[in-house]
FIPA-141607 format. One record per residue: z, x, y of N, C-alpha, C in turn; residue in one letter. Coordinates in steps of 0.05 Angstrom, whole numbers. Layout:
N
NODE      nup    neast   nnorth     caup   caeast   canorth      cup    ceast   cnorth   res
NODE        Z        X        Y        Z        X         Y        Z        X        Y     A
...
END
This chain:
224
NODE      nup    neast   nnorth     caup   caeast   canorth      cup    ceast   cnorth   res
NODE     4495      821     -149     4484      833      -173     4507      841     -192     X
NODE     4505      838     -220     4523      833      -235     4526      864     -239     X
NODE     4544      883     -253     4550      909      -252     4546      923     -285     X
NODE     4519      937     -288     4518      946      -302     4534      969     -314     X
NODE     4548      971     -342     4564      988      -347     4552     1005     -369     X
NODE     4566     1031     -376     4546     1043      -402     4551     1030     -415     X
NODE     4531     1044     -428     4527     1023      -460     4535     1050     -493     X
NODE     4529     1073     -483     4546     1088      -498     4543     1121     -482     X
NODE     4554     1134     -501     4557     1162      -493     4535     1183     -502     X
NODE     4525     1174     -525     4494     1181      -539     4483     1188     -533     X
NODE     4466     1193     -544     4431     1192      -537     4415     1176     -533     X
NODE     4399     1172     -523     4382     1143      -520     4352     1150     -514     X
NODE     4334     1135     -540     4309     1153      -541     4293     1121     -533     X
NODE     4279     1115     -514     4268     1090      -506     4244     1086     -515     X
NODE     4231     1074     -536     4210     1060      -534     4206     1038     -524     X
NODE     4169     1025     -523     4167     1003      -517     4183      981     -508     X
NODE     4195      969     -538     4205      937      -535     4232      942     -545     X
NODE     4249      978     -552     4271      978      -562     4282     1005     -550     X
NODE     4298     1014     -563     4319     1038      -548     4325     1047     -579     X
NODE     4339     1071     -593     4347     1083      -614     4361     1107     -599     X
NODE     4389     1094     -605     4420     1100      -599     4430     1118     -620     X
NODE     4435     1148     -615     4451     1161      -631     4469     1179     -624     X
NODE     4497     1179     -632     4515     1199      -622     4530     1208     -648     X
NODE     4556     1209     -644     4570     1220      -672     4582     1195     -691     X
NODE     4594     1206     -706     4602     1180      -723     4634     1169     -713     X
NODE     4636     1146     -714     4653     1135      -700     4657     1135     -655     X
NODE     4624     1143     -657     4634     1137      -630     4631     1112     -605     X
NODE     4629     1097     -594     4641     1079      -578     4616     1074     -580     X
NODE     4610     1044     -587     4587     1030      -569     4602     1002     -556     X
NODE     4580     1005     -530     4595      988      -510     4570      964     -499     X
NODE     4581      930     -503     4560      922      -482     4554      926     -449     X
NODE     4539      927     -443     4526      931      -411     4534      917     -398     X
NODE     4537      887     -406     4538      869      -386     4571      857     -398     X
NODE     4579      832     -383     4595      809      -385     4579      793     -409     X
NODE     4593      793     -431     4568      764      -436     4596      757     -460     X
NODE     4576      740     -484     4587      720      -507     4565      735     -524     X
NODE     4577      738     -556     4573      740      -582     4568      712     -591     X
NODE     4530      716     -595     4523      693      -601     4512      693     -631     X
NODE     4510      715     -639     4502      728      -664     4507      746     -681     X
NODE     4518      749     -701     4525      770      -723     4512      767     -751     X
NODE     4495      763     -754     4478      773      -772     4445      757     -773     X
NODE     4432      772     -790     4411      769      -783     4389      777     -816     X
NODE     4370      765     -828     4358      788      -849     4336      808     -840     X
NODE     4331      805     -822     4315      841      -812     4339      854     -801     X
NODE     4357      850     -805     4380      867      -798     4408      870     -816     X
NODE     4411      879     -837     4428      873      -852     4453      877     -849     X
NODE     4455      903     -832     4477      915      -829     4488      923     -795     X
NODE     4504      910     -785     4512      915      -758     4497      903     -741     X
NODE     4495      879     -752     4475      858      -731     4493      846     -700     X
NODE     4485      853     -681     4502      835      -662     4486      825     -647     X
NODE     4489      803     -629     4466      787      -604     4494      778     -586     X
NODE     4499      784     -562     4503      774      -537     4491      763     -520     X
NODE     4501      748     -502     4484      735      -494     4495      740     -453     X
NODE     4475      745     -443     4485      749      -415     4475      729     -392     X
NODE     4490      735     -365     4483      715      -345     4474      735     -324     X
NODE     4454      744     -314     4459      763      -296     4441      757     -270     X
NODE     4455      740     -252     4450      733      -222     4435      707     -232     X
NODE     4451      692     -255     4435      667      -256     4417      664     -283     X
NODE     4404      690     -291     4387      688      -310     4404      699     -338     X
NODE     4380      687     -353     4395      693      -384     4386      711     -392     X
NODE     4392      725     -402     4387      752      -423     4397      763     -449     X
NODE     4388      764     -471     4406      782      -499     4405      805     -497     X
NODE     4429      815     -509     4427      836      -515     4429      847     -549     X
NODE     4410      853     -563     4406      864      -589     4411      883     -596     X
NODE     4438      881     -620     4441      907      -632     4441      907     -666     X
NODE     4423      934     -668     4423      934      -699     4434      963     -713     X
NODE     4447      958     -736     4457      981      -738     4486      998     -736     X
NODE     4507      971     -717     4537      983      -711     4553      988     -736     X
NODE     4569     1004     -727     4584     1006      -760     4613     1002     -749     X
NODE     4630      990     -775     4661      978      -761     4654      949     -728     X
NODE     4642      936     -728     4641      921      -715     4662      910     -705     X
NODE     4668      902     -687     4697      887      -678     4699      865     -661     X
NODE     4674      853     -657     4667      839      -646     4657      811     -659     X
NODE     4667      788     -656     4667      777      -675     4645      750     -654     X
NODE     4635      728     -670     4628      710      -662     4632      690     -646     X
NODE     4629      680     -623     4639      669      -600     4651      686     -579     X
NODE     4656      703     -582     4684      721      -574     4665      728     -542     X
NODE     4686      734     -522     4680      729      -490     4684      761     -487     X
NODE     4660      779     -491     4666      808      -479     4652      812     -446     X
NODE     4674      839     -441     4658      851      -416     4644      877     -419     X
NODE     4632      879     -392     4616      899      -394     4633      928     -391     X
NODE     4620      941     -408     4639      968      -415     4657      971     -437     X
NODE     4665      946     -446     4681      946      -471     4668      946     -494     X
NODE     4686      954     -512     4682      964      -543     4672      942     -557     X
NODE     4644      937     -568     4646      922      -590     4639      934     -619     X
NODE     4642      958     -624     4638      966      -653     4637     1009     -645     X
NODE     4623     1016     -667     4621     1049      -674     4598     1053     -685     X
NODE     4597     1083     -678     4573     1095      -695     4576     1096     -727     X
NODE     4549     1108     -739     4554     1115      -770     4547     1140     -763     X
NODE     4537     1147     -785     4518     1178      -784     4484     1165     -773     X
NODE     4473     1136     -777     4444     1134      -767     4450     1117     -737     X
NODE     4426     1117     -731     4423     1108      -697     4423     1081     -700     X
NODE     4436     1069     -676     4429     1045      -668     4409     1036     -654     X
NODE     4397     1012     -665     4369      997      -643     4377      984     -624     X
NODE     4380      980     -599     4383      965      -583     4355      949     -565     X
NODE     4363      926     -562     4334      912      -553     4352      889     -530     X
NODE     4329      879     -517     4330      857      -494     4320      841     -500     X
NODE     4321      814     -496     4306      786      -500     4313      769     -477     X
NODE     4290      756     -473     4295      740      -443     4298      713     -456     X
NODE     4305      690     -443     4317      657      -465     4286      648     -476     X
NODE     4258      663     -476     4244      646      -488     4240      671     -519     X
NODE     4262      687     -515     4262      708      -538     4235      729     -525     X
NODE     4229      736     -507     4206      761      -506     4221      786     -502     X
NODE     4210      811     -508     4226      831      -515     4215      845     -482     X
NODE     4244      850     -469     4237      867      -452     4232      893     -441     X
NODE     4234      916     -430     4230      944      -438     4261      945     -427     X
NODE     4275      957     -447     4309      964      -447     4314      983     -426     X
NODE     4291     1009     -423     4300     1030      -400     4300     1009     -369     X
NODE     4286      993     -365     4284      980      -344     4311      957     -343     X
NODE     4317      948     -354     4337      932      -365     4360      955     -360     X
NODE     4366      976     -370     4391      994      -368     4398     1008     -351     X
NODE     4376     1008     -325     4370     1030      -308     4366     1010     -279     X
NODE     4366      981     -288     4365      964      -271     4346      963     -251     X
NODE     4323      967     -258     4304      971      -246     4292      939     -245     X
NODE     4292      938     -271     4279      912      -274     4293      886     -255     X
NODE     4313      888     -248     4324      871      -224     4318      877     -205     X
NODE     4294      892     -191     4304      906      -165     4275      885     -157     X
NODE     4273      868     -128     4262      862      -122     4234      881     -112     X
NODE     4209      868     -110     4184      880      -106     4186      884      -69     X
NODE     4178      901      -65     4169      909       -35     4150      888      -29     X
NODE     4156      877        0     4129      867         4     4106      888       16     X
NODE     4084      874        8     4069      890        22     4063      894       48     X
NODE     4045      908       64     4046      911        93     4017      899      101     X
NODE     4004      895       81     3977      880        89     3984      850       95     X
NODE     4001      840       80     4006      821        77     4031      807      104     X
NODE     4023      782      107     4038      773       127     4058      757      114     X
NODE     4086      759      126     4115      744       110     4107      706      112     X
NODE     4117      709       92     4115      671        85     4129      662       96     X
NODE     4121      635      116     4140      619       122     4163      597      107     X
NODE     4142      601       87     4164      586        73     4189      593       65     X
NODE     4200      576       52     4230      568        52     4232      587       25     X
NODE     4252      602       10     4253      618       -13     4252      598      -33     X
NODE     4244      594      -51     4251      575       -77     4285      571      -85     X
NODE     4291      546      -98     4320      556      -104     4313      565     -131     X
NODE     4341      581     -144     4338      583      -175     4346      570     -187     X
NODE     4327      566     -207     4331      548      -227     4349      554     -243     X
NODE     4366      531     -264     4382      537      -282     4369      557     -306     X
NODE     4390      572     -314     4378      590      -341     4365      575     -367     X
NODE     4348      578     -379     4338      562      -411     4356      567     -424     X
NODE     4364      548     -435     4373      552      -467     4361      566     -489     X
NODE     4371      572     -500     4350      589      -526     4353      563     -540     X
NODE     4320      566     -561     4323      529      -566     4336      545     -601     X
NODE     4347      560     -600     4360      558      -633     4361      588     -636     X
NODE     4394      588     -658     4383      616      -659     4369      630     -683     X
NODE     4359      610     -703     4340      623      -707     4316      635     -702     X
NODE     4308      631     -680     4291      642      -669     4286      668     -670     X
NODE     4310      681     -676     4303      711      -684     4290      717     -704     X
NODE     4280      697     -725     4284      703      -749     4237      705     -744     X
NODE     4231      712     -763     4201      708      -764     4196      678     -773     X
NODE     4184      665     -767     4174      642      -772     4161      648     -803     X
NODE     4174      627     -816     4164      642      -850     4148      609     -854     X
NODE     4141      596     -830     4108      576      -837     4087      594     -832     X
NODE     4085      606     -812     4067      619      -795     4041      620     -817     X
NODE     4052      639     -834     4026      640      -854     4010      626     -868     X
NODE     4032      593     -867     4014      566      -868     3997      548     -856     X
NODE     4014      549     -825     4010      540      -816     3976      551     -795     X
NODE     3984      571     -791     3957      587      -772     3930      584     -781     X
NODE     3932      593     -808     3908      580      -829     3896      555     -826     X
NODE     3913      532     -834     3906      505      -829     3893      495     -801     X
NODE     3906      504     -776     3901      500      -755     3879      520     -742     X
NODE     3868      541     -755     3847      557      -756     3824      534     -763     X
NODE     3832      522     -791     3806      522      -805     3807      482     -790     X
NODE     3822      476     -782     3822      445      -762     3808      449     -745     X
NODE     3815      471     -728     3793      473      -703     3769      485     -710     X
NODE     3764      503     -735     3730      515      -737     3716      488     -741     X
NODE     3740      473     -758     3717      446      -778     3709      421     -746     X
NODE     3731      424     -730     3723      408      -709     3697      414     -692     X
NODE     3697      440     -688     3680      447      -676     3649      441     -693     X
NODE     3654      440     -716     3627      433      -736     3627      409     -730     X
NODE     3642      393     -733     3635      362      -731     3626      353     -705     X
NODE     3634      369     -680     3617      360      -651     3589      371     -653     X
NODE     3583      392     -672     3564      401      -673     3538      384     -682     X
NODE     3548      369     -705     3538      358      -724     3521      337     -714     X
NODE     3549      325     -696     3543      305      -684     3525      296     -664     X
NODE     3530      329     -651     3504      321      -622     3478      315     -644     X
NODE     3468      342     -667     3452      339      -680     3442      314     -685     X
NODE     3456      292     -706     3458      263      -707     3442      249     -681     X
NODE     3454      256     -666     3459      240      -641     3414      244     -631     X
NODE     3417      277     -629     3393      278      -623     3371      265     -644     X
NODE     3373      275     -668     3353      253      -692     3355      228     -683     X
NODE     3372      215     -683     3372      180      -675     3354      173     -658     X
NODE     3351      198     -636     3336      193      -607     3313      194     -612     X
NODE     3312      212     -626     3279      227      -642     3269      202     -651     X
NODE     3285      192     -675     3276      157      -687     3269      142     -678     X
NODE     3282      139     -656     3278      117      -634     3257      115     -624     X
NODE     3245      140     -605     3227      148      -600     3196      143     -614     X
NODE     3200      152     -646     3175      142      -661     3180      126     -670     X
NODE     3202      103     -676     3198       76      -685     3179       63     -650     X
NODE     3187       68     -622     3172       53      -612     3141       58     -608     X
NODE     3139       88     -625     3111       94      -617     3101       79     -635     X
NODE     3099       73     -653     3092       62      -687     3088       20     -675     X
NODE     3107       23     -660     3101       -4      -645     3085       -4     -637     X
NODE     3078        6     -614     3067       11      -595     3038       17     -606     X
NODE     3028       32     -629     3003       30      -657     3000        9     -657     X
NODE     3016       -8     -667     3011      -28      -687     3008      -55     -664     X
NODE     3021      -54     -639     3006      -69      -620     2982      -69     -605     X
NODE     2978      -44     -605     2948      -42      -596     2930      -46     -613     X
NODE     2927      -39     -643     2912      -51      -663     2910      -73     -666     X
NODE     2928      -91     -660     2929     -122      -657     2909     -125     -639     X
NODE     2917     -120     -619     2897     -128      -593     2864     -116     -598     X
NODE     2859      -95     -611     2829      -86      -616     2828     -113     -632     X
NODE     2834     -116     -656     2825     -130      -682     2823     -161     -666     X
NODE     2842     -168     -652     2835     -193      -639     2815     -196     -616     X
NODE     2810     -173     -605     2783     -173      -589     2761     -180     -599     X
NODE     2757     -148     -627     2734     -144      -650     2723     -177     -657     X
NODE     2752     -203     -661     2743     -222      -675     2735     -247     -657     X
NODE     2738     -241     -627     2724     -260      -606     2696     -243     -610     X
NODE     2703     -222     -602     2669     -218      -604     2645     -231     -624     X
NODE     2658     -222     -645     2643     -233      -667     2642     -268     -672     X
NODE     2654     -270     -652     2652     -301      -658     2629     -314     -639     X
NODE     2632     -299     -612     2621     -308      -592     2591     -294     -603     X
NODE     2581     -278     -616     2556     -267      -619     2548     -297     -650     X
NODE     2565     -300     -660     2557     -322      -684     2552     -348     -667     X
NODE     2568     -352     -643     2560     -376      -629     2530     -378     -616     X
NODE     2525     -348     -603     2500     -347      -595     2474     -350     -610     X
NODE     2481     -338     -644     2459     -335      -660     2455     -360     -664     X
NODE     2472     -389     -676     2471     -414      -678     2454     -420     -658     X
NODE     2462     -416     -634     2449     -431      -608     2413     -428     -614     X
NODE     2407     -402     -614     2382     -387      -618     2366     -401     -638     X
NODE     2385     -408     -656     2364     -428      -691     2365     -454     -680     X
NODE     2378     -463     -659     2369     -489      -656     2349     -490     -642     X
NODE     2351     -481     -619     2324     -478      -603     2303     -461     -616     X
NODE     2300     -453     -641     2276     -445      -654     2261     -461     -671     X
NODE     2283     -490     -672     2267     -512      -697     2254     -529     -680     X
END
């Protein structure tokens, strides 16, 4: 397990998906881990932007900071954990976690190393024979803008909203279609099915009438 170091001397007030770091002005902020300066600036962050990037037992992790003042840490640059990369102002710093697909993790668990600590097994449960998985290599982050908000989103979500409502109309449509056709079908053969049997009356109706004209003939001859 890789060795977590402070990260400052401050205060540290934890929400959710971030941390808000305040001590005096000019005083020490430090990264936690071993890592690389993969980032220095940012536009939701104007001022004292930094991103490191860590390895810890294999896995990747950032570390986000917004807010440093006097920075000294420059881009590429190979820091360790515990060392100086910048100072306070008079306002607080944000610090945040990101895992390589960018999800924000909870920082007290992350700082307090909790979040590494393997789960108990349970006691209901019987141990697996199997073999442990190996670990896999860490992701790449696929870019680093990725920090940034996706500025299609508001195009894109729309379009692909109104693609899938209109698809769903058109299967709709279609069974519809599909069932009328059947419906058609159905009374075009009944309409046959009329118009054949009326054949067959009318060609009955006209043997009859023939065979009753043959008899009446018969009848006038044997009457003369």
């Amino acid at each position: 397990m890789s060795k977590l170091n402070k990260i400052t001397h401050g205060k540290i007030d934890f929400k959710l998906k971030s941390a808000e770091m305040s001590s005096y002005k000019m005083d020490k902020i430090m990264s936690p881990y071993d890592g690389e300066v993969v980032k220095t600036h940012s536009v939701n962050c104007p001022d004292g932007y930094l991103v490191i990037r860590h390895y810890i037992d294999g896995v990747l992790y950032y570390s986000q900071f917004c807010g440093i003042s006097n920075g000294i840490a420059s881009l590429g640059d190979k820091v360790r954990g515990g060392s100086t990369i910048g100072f306070f102002s008079d306002k607080p710093i944000t610090y945040s976690v990101l895992t390589s697909n960018f999800e924000f993790l909870n920082p007290e668990a992350f700082l307090n190393e909790t979040l590494f600590k393997p789960e108990e097994p349970s006691k209901d449960k019987k141990p697996s024979k199997d073999k442990e998985p190996k670990d896999k290599e860490p992701k790449e982050p696929r870019g680093e803008d990725e920090y940034e908000i996706n500025a299609l989103a508001p195009v894109t979500l729309p379009i692909e909203f109104a693609y899938r409502t209109l698809s769903k109309g058109a299967k709709k449509v279609g069974k519809e279609l599909k069932k009328m056709g059947k419906g058609m079908f159905q009374l075009h053969n009944k309409e046959k099915d009329d118009r054949l049997k009326k054949a067959r009356e009318d060609k009955d109706n006209d043997d009859n009438n023939q065979s009753l004209n043959e008899n009446i003939q018969r009848i006038k001859k044997l009457l003369k």
